[in-house]
C-alpha positions in Angstrom: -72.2 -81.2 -84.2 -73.4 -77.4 -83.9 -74.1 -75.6 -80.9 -76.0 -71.8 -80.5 -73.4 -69.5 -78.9 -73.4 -65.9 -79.1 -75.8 -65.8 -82.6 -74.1 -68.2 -84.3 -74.2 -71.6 -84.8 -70.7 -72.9 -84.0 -70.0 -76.4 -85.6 -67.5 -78.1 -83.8 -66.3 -82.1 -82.8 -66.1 -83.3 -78.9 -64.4 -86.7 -78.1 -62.8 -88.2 -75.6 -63.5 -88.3 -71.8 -61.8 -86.8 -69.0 -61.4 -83.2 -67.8 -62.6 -80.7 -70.7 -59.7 -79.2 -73.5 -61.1 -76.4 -76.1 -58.9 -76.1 -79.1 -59.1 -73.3 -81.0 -57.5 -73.3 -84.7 -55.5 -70.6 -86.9 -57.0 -68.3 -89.8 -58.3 -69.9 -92.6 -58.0 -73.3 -90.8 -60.7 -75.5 -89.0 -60.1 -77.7 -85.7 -59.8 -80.8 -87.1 -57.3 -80.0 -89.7 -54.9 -78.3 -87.4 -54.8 -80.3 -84.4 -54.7 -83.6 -86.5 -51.5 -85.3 -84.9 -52.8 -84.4 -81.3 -56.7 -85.4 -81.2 -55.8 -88.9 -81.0 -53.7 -88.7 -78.4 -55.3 -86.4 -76.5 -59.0 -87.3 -76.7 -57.4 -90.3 -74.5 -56.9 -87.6 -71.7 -59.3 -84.9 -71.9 -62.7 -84.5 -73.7 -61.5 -82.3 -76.6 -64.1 -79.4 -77.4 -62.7 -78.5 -81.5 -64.8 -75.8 -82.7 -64.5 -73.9 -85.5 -64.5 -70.0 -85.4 -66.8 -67.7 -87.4 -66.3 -67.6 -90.8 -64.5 -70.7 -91.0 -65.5 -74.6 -92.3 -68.8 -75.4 -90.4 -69.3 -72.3 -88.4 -71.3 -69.8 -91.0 -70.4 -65.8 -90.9 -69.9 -63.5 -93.6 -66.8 -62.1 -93.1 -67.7 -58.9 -95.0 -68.9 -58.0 -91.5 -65.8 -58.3 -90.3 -63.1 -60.4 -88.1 -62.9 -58.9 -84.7 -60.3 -60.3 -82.0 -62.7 -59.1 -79.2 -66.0 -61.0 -80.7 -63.8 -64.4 -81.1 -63.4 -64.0 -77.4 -67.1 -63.8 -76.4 -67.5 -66.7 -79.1 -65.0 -68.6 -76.8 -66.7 -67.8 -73.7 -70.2 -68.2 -75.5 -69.1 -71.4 -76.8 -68.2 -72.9 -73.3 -71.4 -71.9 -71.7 -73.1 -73.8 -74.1 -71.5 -77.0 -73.8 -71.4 -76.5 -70.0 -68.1 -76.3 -69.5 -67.4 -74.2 -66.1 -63.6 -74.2 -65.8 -61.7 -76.0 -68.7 -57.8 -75.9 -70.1 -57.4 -74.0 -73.0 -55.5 -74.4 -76.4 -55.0 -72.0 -79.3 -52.8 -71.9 -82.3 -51.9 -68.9 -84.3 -55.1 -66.9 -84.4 -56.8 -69.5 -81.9 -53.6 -68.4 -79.7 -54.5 -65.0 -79.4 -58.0 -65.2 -79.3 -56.7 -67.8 -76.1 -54.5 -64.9 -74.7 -57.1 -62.3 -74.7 -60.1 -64.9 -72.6 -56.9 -65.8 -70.1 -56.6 -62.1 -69.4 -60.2 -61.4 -69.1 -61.4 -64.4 -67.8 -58.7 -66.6 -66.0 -60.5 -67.6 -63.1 -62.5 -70.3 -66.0 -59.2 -71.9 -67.3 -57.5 -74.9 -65.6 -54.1 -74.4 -68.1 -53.4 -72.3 -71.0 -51.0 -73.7 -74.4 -49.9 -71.1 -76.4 -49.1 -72.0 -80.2 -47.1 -69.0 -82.2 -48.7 -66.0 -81.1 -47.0 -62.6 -79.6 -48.4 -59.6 -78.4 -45.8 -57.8 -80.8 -47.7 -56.7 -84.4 -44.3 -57.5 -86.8 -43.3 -59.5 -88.5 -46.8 -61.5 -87.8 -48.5 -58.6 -89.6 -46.0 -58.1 -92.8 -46.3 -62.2 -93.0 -49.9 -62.3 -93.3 -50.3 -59.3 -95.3 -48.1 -61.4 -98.3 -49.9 -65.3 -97.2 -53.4 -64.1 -97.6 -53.3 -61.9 -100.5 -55.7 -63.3 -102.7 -54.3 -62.9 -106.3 -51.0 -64.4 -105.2 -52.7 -67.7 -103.9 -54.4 -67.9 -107.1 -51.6 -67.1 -109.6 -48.7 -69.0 -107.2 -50.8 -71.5 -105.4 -53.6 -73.0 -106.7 -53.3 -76.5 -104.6 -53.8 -74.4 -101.2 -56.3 -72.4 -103.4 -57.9 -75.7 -103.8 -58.0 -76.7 -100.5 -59.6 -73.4 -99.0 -62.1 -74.0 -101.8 -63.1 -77.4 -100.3 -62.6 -76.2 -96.6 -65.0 -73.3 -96.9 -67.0 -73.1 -99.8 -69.6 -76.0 -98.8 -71.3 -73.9 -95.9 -69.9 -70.7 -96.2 -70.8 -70.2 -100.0 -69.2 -70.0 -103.3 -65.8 -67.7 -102.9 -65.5 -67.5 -99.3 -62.0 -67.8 -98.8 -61.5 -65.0 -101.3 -63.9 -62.8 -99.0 -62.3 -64.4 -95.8 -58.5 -63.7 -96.0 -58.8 -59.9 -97.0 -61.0 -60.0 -93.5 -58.1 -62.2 -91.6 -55.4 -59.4 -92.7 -57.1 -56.5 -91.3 -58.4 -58.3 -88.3 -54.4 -58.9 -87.9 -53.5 -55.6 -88.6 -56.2 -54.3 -85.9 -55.2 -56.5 -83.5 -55.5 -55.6 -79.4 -52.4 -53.8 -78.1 -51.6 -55.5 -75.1 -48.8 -54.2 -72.0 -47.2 -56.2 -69.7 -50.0 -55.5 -66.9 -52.5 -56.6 -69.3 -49.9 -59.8 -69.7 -50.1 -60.5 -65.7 -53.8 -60.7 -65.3 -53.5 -64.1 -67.0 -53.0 -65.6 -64.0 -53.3 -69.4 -65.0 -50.1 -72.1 -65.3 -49.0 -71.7 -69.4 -47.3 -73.3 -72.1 -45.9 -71.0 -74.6 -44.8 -72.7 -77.9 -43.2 -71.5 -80.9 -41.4 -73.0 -83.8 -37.2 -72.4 -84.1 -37.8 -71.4 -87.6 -41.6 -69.3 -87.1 -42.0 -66.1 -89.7 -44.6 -65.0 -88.1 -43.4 -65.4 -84.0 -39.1 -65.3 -83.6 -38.3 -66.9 -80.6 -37.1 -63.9 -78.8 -40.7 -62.7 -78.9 -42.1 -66.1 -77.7 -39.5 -65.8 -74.5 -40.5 -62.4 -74.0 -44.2 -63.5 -74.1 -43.3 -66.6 -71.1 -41.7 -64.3 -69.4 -44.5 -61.6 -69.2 -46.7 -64.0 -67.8 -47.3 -64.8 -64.4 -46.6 -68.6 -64.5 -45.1 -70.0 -67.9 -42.8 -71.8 -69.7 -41.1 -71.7 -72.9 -41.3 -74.7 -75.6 -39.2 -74.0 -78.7 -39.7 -76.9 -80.9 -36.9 -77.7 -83.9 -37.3 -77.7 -87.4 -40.8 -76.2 -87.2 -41.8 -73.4 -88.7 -45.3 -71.8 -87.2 -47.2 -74.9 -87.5 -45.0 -76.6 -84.8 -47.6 -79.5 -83.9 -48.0 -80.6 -87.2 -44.3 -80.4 -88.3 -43.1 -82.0 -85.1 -46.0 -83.7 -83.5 -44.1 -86.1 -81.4 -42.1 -83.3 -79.6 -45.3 -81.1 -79.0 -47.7 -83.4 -77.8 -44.8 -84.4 -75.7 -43.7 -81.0 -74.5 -48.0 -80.6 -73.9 -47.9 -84.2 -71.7 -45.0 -82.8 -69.7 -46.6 -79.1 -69.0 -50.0 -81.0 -68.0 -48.1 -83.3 -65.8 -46.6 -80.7 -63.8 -49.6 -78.6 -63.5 -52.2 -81.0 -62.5 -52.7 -80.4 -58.7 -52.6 -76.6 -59.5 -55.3 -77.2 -62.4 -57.6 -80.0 -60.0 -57.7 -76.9 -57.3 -58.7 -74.8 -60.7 -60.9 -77.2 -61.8 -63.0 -76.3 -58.2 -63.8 -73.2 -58.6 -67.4 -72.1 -58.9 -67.3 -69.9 -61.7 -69.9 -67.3 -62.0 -71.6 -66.3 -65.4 -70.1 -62.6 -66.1 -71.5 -61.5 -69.9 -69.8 -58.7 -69.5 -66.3 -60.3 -68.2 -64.6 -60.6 -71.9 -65.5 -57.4 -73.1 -63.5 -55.4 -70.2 
């Protein structure tokens, strides 16, 4: 499926029934790959919005434009308008975690719950990571099967080469990434699950606490043996650790889920 939203048009899958849940994927990903071990447990929940971001899979961009933080965040809120979603939870991995971050500080009175999937405010070792992951000639020369596999992810609608011209985009959209203070931290007020992997490069624990604890109302999942893709590595103990936090928060997100939320263009830009 594709909707319009914010000039583009944003493929993305919706199934399931119940209360709305937008998933947002990592660079260089799509939804459907990343969230794999969760959709069909959670579609029996929540009607799961999986989009995929600009420049990625379905959803066309040329990334020689650029990959801006701040324009995945009007894409978000873009996004939600369009399927008319007023107030909805929100998951993000990786870069789908901090585009989440940023909407939940701008925009929290539209979320119902916010899950957190290795991100961090703090710009190392995330940057220095992706710096070496994405560098193009060492994907070709030392990985050709994930070379293969961007090939097949992207190149159908994005064009011949894309993930060649998409990762040198991905590291300097890291590298430019939005500081963000502790009083930026505590206008995300809206219940949250931050995860991280025991054994994540790009997020150490320590930084993930710090995170939970810089919000107004989190907690802290650390799954084992995980490295930054912790649903995929561990499903069963992330899904679990998501059932639990959406357990405990559910009167707090129905009263959410009440709210008349007004249309504020200018709301995710401030």
């Amino acid at each position: 499926m594709h909707v319009a939203a914010n000039g583009l048009s944003v493929a993305f899958h919706a199934a399931g029934s119940g209360a709305p849940l937008v998933m947002l994927h990592g660079a260089s990903s799509s939804g459907r790959e990343d969230f794999a071990a969760q959709l069909p447990l959670f579609v029996k929940a929540f009607r799961c919005y999986v989009p995929d971001a600009r420049g990625h899979a379905g959803t066309r961009w040329d990334p020689a434009a650029g990959l801006r933080y701040g324009d995945l965040v009007v894409d978000l809120d873009a996004f939600a308008d369009a399927c008319n979603l007023g107030t909805f939870h929100l998951l993000g991995f990786s870069m789908g975690a901090a585009t989440a971050l940023l909407y939940a500080m701008r925009r929290p009175e539209r979320l119902r719950t916010l899950v957190l999937v290795g991100t961090s405010p703090e710009p190392e070792p995330r940057t220095r990571v992706i710096r070496h992951l994405a560098d193009v000639a060492r994907i070709q020369a030392q990985d050709p099967a994930w070379a293969g596999v961007l090939t097949q992810r992207h190149d159908p609608v994005q064009g011949a080469g894309a993930w060649q011209r998409l990762m040198p985009a991905i590291v300097e959209m890291v590298e430019h990434q939005p500081g963000v203070s502790p009083a930026d931290l505590r206008r995300a007020e809206v219940p949250a699950l931050v995860v991280v992997g025991d054994r994540d490069p790009f997020v150490p624990v320590p930084q993930a606490w710090q995170l939970a604890r810089q919000l107004p109302d989190a907690r802290l999942a650390v799954i084992p043996d995980s490295g930054h893709e912790a649903m995929a590595r561990q499903p069963g103990i992330f899904n679990e650790a998501c059932a639990s936090f959406w357990r405990s928060t559910q009167a707090i997100a129905a009263a959410r889920a009440g709210r008349v939320v007004a249309r504020d263009p200018g709301a995710v830009a401030r």
